[in-house]
N, C-alpha and C positions, 0 to 999 in steps of 0.2 A: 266643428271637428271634421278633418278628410275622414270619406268613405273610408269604404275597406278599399276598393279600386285604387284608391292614391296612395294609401300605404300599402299598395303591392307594390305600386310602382316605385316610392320611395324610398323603400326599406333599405336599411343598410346593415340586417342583417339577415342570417339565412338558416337561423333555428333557433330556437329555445330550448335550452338546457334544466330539467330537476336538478339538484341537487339535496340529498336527504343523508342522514346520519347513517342508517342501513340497519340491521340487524340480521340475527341468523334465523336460517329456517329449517335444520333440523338440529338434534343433539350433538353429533360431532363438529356442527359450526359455533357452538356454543363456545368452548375458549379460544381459537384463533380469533372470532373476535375480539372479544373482551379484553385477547393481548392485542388487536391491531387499537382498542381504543384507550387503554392504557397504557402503549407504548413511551418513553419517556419522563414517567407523572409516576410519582414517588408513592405510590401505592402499596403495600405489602399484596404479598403472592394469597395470601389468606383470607383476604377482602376480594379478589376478584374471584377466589373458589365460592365464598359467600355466594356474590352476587352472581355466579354460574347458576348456584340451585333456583334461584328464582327465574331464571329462562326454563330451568329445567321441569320446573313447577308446571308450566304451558306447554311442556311437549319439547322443549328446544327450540321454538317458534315465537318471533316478535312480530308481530303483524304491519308493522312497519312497511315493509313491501310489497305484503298484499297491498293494502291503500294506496302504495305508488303507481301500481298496477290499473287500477281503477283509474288511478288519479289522469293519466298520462293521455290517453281516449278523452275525455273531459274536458281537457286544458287544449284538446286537438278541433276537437267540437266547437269550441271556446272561440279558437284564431279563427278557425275557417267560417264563422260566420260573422265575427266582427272584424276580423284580422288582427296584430298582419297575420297573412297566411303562411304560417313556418312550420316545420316538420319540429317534432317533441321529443327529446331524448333525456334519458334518464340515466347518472350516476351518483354512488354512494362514495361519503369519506368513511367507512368502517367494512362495506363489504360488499359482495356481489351484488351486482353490476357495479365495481370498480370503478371510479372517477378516471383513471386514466385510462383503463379499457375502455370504456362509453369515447372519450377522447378520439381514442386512436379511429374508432367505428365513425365516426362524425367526420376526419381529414378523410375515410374513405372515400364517405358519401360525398366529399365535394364541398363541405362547410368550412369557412374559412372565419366566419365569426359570426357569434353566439350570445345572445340574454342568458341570463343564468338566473334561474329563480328558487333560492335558497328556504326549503323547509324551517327557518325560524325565524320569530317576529321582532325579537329584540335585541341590540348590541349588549358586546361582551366580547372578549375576546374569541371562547367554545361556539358561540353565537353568531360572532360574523369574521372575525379578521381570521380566525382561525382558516372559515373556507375560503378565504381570500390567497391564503396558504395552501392551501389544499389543490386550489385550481391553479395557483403557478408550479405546485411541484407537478402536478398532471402533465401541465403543456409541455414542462422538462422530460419529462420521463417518454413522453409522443414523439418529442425532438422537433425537426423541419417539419412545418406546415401543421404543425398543433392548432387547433382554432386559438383565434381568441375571444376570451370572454369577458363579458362588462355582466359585475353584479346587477340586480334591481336591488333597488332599497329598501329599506325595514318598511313593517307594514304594519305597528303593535297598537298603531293609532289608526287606520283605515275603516272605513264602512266595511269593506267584502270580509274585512275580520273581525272588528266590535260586533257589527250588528248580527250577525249565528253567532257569535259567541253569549249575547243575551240574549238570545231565543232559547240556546242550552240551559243557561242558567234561571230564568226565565222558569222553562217547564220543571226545572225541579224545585224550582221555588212554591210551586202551585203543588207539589206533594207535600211541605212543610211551612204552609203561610209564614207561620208564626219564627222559623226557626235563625241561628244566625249564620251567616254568613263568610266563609273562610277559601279566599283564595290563594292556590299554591302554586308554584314556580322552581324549578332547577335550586338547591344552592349553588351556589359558585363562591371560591376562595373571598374574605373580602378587598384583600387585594387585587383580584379581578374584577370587583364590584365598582373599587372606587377610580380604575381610568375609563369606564365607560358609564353609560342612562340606563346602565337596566335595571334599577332600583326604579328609578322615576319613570321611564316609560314603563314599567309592570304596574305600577301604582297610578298614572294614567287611564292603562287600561281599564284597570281593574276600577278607578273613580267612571269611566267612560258606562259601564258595564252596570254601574251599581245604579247610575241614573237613569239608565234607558228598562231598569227594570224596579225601578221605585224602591230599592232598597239601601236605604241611607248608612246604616250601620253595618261596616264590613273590616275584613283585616285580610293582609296581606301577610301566606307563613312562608315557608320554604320544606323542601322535602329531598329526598335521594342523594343526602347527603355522600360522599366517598373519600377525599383527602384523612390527611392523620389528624392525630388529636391537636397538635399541636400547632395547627396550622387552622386560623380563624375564619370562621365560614358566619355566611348570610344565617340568622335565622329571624324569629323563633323557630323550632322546628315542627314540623305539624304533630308529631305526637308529644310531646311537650307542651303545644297549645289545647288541645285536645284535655288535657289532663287539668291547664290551667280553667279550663271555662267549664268542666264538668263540676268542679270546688267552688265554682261562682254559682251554682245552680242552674248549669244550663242545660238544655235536657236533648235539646233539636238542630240540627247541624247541618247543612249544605257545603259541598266540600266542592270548587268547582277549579278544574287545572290549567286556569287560564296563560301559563307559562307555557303549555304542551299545545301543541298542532293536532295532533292525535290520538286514539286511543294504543299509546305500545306501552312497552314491559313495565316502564317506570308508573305510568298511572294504574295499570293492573294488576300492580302485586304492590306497589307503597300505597297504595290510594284504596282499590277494593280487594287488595288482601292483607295489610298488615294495617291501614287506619281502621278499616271496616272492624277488623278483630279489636281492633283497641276500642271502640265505640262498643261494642258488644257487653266487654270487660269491664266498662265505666258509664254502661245502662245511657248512652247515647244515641236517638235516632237519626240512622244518618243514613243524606242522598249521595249519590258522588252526579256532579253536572257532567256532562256528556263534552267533548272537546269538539272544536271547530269540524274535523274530518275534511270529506269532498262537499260538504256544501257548495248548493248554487253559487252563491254570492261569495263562494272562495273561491272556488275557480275561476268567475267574471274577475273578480281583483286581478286575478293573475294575466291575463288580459290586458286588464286597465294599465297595469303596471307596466306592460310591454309597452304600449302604445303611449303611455305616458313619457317614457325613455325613448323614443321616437317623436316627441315634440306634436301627436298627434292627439293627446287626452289631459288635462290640466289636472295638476296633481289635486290629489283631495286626503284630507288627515280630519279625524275630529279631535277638539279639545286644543288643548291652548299649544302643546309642544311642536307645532305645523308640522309638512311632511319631512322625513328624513332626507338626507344628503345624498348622493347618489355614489357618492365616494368619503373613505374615512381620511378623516383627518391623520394625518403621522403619527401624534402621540397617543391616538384614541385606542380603547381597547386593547390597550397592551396585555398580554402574556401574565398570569401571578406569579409572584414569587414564589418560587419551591422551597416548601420547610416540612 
């Protein structure tokens, strides 16, 4: 593998870009959100007052951008001592720091093209083509001399993310030997489910996850639901299953949200405030596993993955589905049908 020295000299490109979902961080950013992330998505006005109170529950605050904050120094630490050496810049598709403000700040600096390294592990359309979308409407809205930017590829199968992901689940295993096992994930329409892998790369991981921590028996539910009734969505759903396996005699639960990158709103208010409560209610002991975060070996990923995309690190995936593409296919991940 080149030093770091030859891929300075190599590089062909001249920064690394975040990219994250975003969220608000105080109360009055609480519904311009929620309207920048439901914009066009057949929602009633009634569901997003809902799920306003549970930001509201935290203070108006997603912790989301703290972590990116942290994250950004880390990933900087990361290039400059393995490389390449690129400057770290961070924007959101939902909210401040704005993807095409971060944009415009980057043709400042003199960046003419960019890695992009997208906070989620798995395809889908919310999941990957969406920001694929995201970043051409950016480079529109910047106009002349927009960067441009090349995705990295999924990561749901990589070392820097299986292996903390089962050290998480791992340590909460060692609170509940005996207990069972239940990994959760986004739903998505199943119309979005079925032009892309994230059914099968979630259930990878989660087979990836269940091995490296000797636990054979596990299920794959889904959680934070939002579309209408009418419109069919991924499940079981976690409190549903929850209710199923309490009727089975089960008593001890690990709850681990291997679909999420971090601890934000959606794990800590569906996950430790309303499954929590329902475990309560149906005399259930239950862990909730801790999510990837800044872990070491997530940030070297981010890294590798650069340097991989420069021809300078040889991809590496565990488990049988190899490493992702570096680009999507046309038909892949398509859009769901709105009902």
């Amino acid at each position: 593998m080149p030093g770091r020295g030859t891929l300075d000299r190599v590089q062909k490109y001249d920064a690394l870009l975040l990219i994250a979902f975003g969220g608000p961080e105080k109360p009055a950013d609480v519904l311009p959100f929620l309207e920048n992330v439901l914009r066009g998505r057949n929602v009633p006005r009634e569901r997003m007052l809902e799920v306003a109170e549970h930001y509201y529950h935290f203070g108006g605050i997603s912790p989301i951008n703290a972590q990116m904050r942290e994250l950004m120094p880390l990933v900087e630490a990361e290039l400059d001592e393995r490389g390449p050496r690129l400057p770290v810049y961070w924007g959101n598709r939902n909210w401040h720091p704005m993807l095409a403000d971060t944009m415009r700040k980057m043709r400042e600096d003199g960046v003419r093209r960019a890695l992009a390294f997208v906070m989620s592990a798995y395809s889908s359309y919310s999941g990957c083509r969406q920001y694929l979308e995201d970043i051409a409407r950016a480079r529109e809205a910047v106009g002349p001399g927009a960067p441009e930017i090349d995705k990295l590829r999924l990561f749901f199968n990589h070392p820097g993310f299986i292996e903390p992901m089962a050290e998480k689940v791992g340590a909460a295993l060692a609170q509940l030997p005996g207990a069972s096992l239940i990994y959760t994930a986004h739903s998505v329409p199943v119309s979005m489910a079925a032009s892309s892998q994230y059914v099968a790369q979630l259930e990878e991981a989660c087979r990836l996850v269940a091995e490296r921590v000797g636990h054979g028996e596990w299920r794959l539910v889904y959680q934070s639901r939002s579309g209408p009734p009418s419109q069919p969505w991924l499940g079981p759903d976690i409190g549903e299953y929850l209710r199923r396996l309490q009727a089975a005699g089960v008593r001890e639960v690990v709850i681990a949200p291997i679909g999420f990158i971090s601890d934000h709103l959606e794990v800590l208010y569906d996950l430790d405030t309303e499954a929590r409560s329902l475990c309560q209610e149906l005399g259930l002991n239950m862990v909730r596993a801790a999510t990837v975060g800044n872990h070491a070996a997530f940030v070297g990923m981010i890294g590798e993955l650069a340097r991989e995309r420069m021809a300078a690190s040889v991809p590496r995936a565990l488990g049988n589905l190899g490493p992702s593409a570096d680009t999507c296919r046309p038909e892949c991940c398509a859009p769901p049908r709105r009902g």
